[in-house]
C-alpha positions in Angstrom: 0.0 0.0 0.0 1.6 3.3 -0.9 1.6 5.7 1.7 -0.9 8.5 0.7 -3.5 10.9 2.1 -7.2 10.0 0.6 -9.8 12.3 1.6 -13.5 11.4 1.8 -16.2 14.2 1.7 -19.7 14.0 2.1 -23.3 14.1 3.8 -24.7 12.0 5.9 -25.7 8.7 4.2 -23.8 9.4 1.1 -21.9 6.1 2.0 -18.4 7.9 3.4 -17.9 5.0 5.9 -19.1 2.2 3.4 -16.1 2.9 1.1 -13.1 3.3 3.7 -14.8 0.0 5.4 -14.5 -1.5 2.2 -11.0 0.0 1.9 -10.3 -0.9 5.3 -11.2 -4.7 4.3 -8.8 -5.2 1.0 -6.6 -3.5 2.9 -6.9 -6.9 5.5 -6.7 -8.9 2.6 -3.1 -7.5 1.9 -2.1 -8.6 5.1 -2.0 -5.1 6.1 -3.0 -3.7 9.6 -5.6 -0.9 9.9 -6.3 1.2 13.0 -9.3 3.2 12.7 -10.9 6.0 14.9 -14.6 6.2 15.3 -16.7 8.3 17.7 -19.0 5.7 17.2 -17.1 2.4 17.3 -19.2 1.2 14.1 -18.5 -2.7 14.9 -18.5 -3.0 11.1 -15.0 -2.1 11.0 -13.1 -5.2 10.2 -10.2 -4.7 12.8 -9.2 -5.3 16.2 -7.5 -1.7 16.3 -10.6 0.4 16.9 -10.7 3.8 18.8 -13.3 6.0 20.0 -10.9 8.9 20.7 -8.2 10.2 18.0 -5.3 10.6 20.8 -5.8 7.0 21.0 -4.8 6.4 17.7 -2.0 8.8 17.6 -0.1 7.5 20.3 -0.2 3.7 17.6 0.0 5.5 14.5 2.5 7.7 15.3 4.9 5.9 17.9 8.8 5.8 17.9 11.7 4.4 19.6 13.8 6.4 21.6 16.3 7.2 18.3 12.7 8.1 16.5 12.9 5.0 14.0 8.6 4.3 13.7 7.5 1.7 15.9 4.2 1.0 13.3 5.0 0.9 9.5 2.5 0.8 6.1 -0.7 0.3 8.1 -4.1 1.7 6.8 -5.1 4.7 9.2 -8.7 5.8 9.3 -10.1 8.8 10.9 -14.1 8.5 10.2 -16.0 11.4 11.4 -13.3 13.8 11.2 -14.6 17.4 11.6 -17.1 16.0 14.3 -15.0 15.8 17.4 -14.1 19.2 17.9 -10.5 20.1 18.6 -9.0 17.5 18.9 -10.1 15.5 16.2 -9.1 18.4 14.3 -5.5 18.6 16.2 -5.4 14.7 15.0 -6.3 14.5 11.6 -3.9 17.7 11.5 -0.5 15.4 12.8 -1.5 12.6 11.2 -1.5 14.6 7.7 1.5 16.1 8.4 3.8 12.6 9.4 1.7 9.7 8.0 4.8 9.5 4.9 7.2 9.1 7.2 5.7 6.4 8.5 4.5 4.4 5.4 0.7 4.9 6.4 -2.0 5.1 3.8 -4.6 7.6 5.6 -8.5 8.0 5.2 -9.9 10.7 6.4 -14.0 11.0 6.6 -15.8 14.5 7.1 -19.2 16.2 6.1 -18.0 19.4 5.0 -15.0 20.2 3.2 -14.1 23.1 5.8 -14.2 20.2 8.8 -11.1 18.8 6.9 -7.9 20.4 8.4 -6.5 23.0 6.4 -3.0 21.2 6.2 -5.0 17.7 5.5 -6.4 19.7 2.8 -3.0 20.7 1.5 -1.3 17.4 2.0 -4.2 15.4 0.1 -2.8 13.3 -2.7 -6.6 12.3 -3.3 -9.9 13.2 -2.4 -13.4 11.4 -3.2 -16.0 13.6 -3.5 -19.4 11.9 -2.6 -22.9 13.6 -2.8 -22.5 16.8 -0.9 -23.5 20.1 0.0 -23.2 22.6 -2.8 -21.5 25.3 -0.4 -19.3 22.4 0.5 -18.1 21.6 -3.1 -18.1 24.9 -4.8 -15.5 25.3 -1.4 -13.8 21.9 -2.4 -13.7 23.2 -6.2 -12.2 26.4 -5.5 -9.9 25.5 -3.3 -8.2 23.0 -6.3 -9.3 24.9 -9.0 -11.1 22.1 -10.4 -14.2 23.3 -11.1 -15.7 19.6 -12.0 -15.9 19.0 -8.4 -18.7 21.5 -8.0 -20.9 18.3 -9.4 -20.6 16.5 -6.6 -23.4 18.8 -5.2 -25.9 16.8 -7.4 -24.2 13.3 -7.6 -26.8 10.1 -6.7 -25.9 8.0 -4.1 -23.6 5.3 -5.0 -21.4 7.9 -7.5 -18.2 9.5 -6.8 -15.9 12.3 -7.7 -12.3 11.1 -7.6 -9.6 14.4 -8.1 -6.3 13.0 -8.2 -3.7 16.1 -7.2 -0.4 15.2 -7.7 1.1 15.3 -10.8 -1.4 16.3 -13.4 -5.0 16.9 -11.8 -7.6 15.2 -12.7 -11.2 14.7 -11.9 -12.9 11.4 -13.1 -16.6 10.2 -11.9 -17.2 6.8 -11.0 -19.5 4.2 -9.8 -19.2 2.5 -6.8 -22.5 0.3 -6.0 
């Protein structure tokens, strides 16, 4: 798994958690380890890392030895929910955006509203899957890229996706996912 920052945006029910669950359980299949916080402890989540509280997850995610070497390497990291717990879910998703690569981690992070993403999350996004949304929220999202296509996420169905890959050359592609 290549260590990259995926962002997931939408509303409620627009199926956010579905897809990093289903993420979260290829990733399994790899062999891979996946640590996951959740407010709500959705016991859907295939993993036996599960968290309630993002400091929890930090302190896994983000451990070192004493000569800094990481202590966890090329794990999935999920944050699910991530503009709804406040400041310190914000404080988290921050850090974890900022030292996931030099860790190996692939990171998910989940939010309703483009704005409850972290600014520097938002900056350090390799990827971002734009499910049905707000239209404040994805002109926001659009702007902020300068990929105007994104703005369609506002009307997208259920089940449909806006994927912007942002490194190298941009690009906005819709797809299908059930």
């Amino acid at each position: 798994m290549t260590a990259r920052l995926t962002v997931i945006v939408g509303r409620p029910g627009s199926g956010k958690t579905r897809l990093a669950q289903e993420s979260a359980r290829r990733a399994r299949g790899q062999g891979l380890a996946v640590l996951v916080s959740d407010p709500f402890r959705d016991p859907r989540w295939e993993t036996e890392y599960l968290w309630s509280s993002p400091g929890e997850l930090l302190r896994v995610a983000l451990a070192v030895d004493s000569e800094g070497r990481p202590l966890t390497t090329s794990c999935l990291v999920v944050v699910d929910e991530a503009g709804v717990g406040g400041h310190e879910w914000r404080e988290a998703t921050g850090r974890l955006a900022r030292a996931h690569r030099h860790h190996g981690h692939a990171v998910i992070l989940l939010a309703h509203r483009w704005t409850d993403v972290p600014p520097v999350a938002r900056s350090s996004a390799q990827r971002v899957v734009a499910l049905p949304q707000g239209a404040r929220s994805a002109s926001e999202m659009a702007a902020e890229y300068g990929l105007p296509d994104l703005e369609a996420s506002a009307t997208l169905p259920v089940g449909e996706a806006l994927v912007a890959e942002l490194w190298g050359a941009a690009s906005v592609r819709r797809v299908r996912l059930w």
